[in-house]
TORLUM-899939 format. One record per residue: x, y, z of N, C-alpha, C in turn; residue in three letters. Coordinates in steps of 0.001 Angstrom, whole numbers, plus 500000, padded with zeros to 6 digits. Layout:
BEGIN
XYZXYZXYZAla;...
END
This chain:
BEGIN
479142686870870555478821687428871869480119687755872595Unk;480157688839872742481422689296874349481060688346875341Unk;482771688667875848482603688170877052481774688631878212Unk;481026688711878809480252688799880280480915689176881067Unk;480195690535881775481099690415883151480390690161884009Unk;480418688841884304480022687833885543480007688768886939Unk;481311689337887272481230690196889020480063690707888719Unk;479480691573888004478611692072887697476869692011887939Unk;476553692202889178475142692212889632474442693207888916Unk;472861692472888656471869693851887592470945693677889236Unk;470234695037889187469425695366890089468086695562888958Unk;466980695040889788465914695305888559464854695424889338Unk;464078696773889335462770697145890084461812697977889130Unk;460883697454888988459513697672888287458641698825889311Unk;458195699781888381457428700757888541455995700942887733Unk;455183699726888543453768700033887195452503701140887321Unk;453634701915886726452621703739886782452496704091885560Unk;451252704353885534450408705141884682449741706339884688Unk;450248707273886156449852708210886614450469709414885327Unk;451656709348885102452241710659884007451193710797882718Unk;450868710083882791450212709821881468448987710041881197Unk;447808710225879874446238709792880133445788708411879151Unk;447061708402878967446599706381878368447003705597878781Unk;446034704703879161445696703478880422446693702576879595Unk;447378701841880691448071700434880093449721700538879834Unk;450464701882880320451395701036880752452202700570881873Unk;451033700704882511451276700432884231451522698918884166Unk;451307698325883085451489696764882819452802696686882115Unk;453469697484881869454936697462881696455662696513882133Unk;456299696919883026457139695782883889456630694324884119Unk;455304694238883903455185692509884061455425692023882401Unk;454978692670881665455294692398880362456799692043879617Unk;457565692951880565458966692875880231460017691336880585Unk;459181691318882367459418690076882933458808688959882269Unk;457340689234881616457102687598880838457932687299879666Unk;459009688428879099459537688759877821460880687721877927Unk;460789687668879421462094686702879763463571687422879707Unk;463007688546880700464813689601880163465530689332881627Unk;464905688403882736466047687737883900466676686589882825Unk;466159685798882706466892684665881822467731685060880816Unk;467291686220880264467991686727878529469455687261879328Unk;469620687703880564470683689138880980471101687409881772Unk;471017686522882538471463685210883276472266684822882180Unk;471978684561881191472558683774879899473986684497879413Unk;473393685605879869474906686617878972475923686480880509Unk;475576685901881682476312685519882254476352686416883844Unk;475514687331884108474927688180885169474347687697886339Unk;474214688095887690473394687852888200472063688976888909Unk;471248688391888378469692689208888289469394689311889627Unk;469154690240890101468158690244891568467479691046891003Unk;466017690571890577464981691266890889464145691620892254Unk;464072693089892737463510693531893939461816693764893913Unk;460978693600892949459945693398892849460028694933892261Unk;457991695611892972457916696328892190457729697596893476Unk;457985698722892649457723700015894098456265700130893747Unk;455641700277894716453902700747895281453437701879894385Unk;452278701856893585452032702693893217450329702646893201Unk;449887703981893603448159703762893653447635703903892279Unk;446977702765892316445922703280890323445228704364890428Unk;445036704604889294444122705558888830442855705843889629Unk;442299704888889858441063704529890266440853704788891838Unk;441965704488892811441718704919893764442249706874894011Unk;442707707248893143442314708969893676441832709363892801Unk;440785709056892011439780709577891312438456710000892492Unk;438001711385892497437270711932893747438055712676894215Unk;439719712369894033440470713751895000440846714524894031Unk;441702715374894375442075716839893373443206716355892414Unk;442817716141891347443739714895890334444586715829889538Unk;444504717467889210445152718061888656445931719462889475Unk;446679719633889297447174721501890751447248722119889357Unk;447933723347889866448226724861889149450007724855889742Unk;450306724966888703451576725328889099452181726304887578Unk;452210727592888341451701729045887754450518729171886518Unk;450606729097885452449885729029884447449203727678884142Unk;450218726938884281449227726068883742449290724441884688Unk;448364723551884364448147722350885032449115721310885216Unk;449587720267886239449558719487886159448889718284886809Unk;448818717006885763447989715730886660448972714780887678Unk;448139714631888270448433713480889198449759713992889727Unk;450086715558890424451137715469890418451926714964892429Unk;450842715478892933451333714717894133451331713171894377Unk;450764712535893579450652710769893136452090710590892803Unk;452057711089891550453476711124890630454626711484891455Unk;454780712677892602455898713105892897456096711844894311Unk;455313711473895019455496710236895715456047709088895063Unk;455628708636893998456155707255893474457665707615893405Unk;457806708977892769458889708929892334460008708964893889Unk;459584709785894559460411709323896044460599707978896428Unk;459515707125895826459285705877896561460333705407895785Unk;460721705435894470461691704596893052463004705440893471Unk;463172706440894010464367707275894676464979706640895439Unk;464087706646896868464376705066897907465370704173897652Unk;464132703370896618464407702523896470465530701798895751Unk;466296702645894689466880702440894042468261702878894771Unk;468356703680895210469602704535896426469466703109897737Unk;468939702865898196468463701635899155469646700259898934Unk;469604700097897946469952699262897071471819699413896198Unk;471980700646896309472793700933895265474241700412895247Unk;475188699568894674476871699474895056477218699555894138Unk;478389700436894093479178700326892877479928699047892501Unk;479530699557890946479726698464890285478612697312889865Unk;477342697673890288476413697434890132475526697949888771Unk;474713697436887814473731697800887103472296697427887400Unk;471912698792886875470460699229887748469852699395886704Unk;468440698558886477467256698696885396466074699021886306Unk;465262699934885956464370700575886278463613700168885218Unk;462084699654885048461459699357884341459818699594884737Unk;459533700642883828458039701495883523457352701046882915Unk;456061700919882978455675702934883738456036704081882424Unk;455351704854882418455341705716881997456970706936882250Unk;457236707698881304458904708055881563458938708667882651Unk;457807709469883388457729709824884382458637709281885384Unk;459005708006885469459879707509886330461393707819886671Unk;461408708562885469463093708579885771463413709858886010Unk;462232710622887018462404712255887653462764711276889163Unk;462633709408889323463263709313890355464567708286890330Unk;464740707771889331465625706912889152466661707574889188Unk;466084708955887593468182709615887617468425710145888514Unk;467523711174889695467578711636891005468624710063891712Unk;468130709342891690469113708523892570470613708263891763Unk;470720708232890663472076707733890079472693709101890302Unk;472328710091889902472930711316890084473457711627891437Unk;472962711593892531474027711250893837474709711529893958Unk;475394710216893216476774709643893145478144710338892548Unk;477283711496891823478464711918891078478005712590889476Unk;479130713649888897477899713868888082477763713229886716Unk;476534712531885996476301711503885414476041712184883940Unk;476171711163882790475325711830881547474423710830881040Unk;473535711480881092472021710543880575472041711227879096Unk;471747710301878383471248709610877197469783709480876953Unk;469319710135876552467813710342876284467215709540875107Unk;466904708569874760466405707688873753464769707715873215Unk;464417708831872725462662709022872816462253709450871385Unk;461412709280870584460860710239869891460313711548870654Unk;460358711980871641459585712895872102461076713530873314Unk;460980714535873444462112715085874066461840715496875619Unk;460349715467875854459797715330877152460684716552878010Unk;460276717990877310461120719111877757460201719859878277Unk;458929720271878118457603720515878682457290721222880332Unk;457183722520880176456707722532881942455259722910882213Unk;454853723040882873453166722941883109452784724499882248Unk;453936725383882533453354726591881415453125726391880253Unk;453979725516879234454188725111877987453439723517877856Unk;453010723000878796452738721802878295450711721620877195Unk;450750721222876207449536721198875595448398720055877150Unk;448677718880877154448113717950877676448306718228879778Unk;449553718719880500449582718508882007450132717277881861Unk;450870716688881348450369715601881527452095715175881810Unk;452454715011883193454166714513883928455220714005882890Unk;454686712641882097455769711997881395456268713049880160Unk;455590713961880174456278714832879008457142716062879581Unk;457343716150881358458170717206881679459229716657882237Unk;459615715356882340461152714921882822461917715398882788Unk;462912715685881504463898716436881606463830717558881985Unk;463332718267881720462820719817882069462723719569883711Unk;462312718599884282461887718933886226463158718586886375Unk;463921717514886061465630717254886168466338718091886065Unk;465823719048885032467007720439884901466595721333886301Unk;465660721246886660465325722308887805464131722848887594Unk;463614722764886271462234723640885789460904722432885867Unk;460393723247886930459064722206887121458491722481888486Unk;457363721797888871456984722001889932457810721343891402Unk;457910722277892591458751721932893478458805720146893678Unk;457288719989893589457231719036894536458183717627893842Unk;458377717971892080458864717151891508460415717437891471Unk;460686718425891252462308718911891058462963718712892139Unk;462167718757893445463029718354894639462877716597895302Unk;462812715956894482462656714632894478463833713899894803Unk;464020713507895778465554712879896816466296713909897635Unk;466128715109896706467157716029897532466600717117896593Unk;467044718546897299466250719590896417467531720202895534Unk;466486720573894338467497721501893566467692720323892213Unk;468045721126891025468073720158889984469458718946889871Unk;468816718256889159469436716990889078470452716869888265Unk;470426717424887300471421717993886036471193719088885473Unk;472679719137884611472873720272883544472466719941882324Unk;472103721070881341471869720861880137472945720250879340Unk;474320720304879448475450719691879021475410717823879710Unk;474817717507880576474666716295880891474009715560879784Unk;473227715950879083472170715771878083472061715428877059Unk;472159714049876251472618714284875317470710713156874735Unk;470184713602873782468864713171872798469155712376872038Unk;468657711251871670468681711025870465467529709907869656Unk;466623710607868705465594709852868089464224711046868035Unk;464394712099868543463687713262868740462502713476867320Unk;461645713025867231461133713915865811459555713879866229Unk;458917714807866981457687715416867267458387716603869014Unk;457229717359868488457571718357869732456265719276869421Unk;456317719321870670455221720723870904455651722214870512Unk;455425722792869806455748724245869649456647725044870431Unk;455771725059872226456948725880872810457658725130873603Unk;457713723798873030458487722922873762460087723239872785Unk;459799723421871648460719723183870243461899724788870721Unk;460524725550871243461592727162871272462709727107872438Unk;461391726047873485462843726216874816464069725636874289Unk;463919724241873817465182723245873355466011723847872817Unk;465711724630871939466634724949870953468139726002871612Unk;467119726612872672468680726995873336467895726821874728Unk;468253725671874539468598724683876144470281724315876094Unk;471032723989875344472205723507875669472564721842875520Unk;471329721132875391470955720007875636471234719448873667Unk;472209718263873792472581718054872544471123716931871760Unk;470917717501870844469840717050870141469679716464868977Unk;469746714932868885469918714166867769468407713364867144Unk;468134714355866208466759714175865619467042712855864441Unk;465440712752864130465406711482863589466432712053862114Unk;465921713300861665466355714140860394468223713621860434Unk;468601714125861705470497713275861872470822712084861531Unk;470156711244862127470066709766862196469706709696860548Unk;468489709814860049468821710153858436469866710282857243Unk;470485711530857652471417711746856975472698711577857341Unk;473309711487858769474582711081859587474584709280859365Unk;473212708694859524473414707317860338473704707894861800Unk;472964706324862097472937706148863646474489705919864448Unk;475498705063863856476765705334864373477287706583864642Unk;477346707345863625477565708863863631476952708880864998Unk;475788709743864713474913710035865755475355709618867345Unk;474975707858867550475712707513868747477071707974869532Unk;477691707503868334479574708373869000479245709681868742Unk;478316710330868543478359712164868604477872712136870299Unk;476755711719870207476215711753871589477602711117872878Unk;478400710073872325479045709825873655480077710970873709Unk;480580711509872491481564712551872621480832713783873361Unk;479981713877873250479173714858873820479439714440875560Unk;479252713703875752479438712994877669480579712355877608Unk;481594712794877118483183711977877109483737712909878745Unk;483391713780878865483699714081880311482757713729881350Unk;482182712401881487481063711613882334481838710716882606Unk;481814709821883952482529708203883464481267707084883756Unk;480491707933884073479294707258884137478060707707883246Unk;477048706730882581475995707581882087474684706711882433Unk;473661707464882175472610706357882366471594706579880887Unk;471367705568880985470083705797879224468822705517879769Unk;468447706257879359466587706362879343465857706419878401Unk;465639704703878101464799704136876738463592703884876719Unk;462861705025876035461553705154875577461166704136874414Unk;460358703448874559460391702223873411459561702894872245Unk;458848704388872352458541704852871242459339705424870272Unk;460733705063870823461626705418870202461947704536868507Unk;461423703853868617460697702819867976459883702843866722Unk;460159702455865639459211702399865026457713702096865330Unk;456267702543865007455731701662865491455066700313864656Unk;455294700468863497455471699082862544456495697913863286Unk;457246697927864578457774697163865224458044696984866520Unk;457254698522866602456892698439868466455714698973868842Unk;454595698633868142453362699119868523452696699317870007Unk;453337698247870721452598698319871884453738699377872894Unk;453353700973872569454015702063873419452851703120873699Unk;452724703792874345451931704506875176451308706235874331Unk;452900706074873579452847707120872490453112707301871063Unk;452674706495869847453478705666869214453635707119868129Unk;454550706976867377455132708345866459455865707582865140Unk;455004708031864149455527707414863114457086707670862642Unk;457879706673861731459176707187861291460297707385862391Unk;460521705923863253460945705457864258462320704570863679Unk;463060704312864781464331703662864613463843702714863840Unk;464566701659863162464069700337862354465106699675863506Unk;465060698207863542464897697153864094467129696953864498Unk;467246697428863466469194697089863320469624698715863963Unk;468593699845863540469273700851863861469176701055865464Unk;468462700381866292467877700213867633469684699498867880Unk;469457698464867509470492697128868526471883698323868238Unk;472180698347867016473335699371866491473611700503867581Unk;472324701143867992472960702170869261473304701481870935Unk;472537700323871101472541699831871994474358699613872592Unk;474752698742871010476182697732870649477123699096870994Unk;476657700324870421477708701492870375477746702358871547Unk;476973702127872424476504702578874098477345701365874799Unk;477150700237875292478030699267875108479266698945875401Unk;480061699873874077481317699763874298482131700957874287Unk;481698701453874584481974703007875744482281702558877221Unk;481256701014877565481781701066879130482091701928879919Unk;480845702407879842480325703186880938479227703655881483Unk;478055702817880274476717702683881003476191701978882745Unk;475599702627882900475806701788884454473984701709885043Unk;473310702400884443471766701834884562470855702183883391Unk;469881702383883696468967702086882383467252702492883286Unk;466357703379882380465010703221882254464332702521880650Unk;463795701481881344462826701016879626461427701522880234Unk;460820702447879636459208702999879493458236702993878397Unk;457585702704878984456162703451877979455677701940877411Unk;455825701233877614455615699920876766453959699350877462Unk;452783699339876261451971699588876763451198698314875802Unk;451090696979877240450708695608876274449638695660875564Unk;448573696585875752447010696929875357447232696787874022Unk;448262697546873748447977697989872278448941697154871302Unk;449932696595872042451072695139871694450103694142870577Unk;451224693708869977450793692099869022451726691591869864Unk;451263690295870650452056689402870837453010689670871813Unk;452873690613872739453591691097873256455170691609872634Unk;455633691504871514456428691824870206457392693017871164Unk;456364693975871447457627695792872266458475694884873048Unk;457826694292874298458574694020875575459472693190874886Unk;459139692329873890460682691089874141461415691877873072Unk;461324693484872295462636694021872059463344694262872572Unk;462384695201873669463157695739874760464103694983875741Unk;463662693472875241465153692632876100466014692121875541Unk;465562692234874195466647692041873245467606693231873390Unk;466767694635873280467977695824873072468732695999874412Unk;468229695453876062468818695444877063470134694115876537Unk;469577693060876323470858692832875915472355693159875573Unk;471433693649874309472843694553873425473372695180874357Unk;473003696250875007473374697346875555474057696427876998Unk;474126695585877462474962694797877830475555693776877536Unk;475934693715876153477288693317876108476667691901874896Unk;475498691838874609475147690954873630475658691399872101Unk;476371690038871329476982690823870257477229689529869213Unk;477154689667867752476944688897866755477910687775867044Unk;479220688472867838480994687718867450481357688085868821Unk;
END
């Protein structure tokens, strides 16, 4: 194990939304993560945890009867004035809160969340996020198969999306396609596949990770944001095998294995210069044993500073 950096306060606020989405259950995210024991796991490595509870979010159940889907040009999206509130509310809240030198975990909820988290880290200066998903969540309501929010994140971050989401803290997009760097990508929607491809946005498919290895891969992606001094990662736990992380919201076969997970974490790490974090999609319904959540505090670990030696 490294040494700890003790000065070092984690900020940790739970978002249990299930609005991006149409499968129930991972609005139970964040308590799952907390029974996983990841204040004690991140205390041990020598931190101090303030957890701020959780930001407000209405279930399902109470705006069912109101207008649950808009038009935004061609095609639909759900829950999107629900969705574009929380995310102001996790904007807030997280900016509310913020000092440098501080690390900030945001914990989902559906990925939808981090159209307000990176809105707040971005602020500060301009950042490179690290995209950790089987799914590349590039999608705008014209192109999307399902409407359905957690699959247009990056895309409303770049600027493409409906107002009410793209202007979330402050108007106008949140990043550049060069901010961007993927990695674990292997399913896509058709005209999700045509935008990406010349988006600009660096794209490390499972097919790389394959034949590069995941080290490769990792130090490609940080060289890719070597002009960032800050980045933030946004870890989709379907990133995941699901032979070892079943309980995710979207599960996609032919997922990281168990060493190639901690391996990017260890190599994010020691770059020192991660400075917050989204864990999403982790959905206990469909969990053994709750098994996803206590990876996901294992791989928060790593990714701060947990290490064999």
């Amino acid at each position: 194990m490294s040494k700890p950096r003790k000065s070092e306060k984690i900020r940790l606020i739970g978002v249990p939304m299930d609005l991006g989405q149409s499968r129930r259950g991972v609005d139970m995210g964040p308590s799952a993560v907390r029974y996983a024991q990841l204040q004690a796991r991140l205390e041990g490595l020598g931190y101090h945890l303030e957890d701020c509870g959780n930001v407000t979010v209405p279930p399902v159940e109470e705006i069912e009867g109101r207008k649950k889907s808009s038009k935004s040009g061609s095609g639909r999206v759900y829950h999107l004035d629900a969705v574009a509130h929380v995310c102001e509310s996790i904007f807030r809240t997280v900016t509310a809160g913020y000092a440098e030198g501080d690390f900030t975990i945001v914990l989902g909820g559906d990925h939808s969340i981090s159209i307000g988290s990176i809105a707040s880290m971005a602020q500060h200066g301009p950042i490179g996020v690290i995209w950790v998903d089987a799914h590349a969540d590039y999608n705008t309501p014209q192109t999307s198969p399902s409407g359905n929010i957690h699959g247009m994140s990056v895309a409303v971050l770049l600027g493409d999306g409906p107002d009410a989401l793209v202007n979330v803290g402050y108007p106008g997009p949140k990043l550049q396609p060069a901010q961007v760097a993927m990695i674990g990508i292997r399913t896509l929607d058709y005209k999700e596949r045509l935008r990406l491809t010349n988006s600009g946005i660096a794209v490390l498919t499972m097919t790389d990770i394959d034949e590069a290895g995941m080290a490769a891969c990792a130090r490609q992606a940080l060289s890719h944001l070597a002009g960032f001094d800050a980045i933030h990662v946004s870890l989709d736990m379907d990133c995941l095998d699901p032979d070892i992380a079943p309980g995710v919201g979207t599960p996609v076969r032919g997922g990281f294995t168990y060493r190639e997970a901690h391996l990017l974490m260890e190599i994010l790490a020691s770059a020192h210069k991660v400075r917050s974090m989204d864990i999403v999609e982790i959905n206990p319904i469909l969990d053994t044993g709750n098994q996803t959540a206590e990876l996901a505090v294992e791989l928060t670990a790593s990714l701060l500073g947990k290490r064999i030696i």
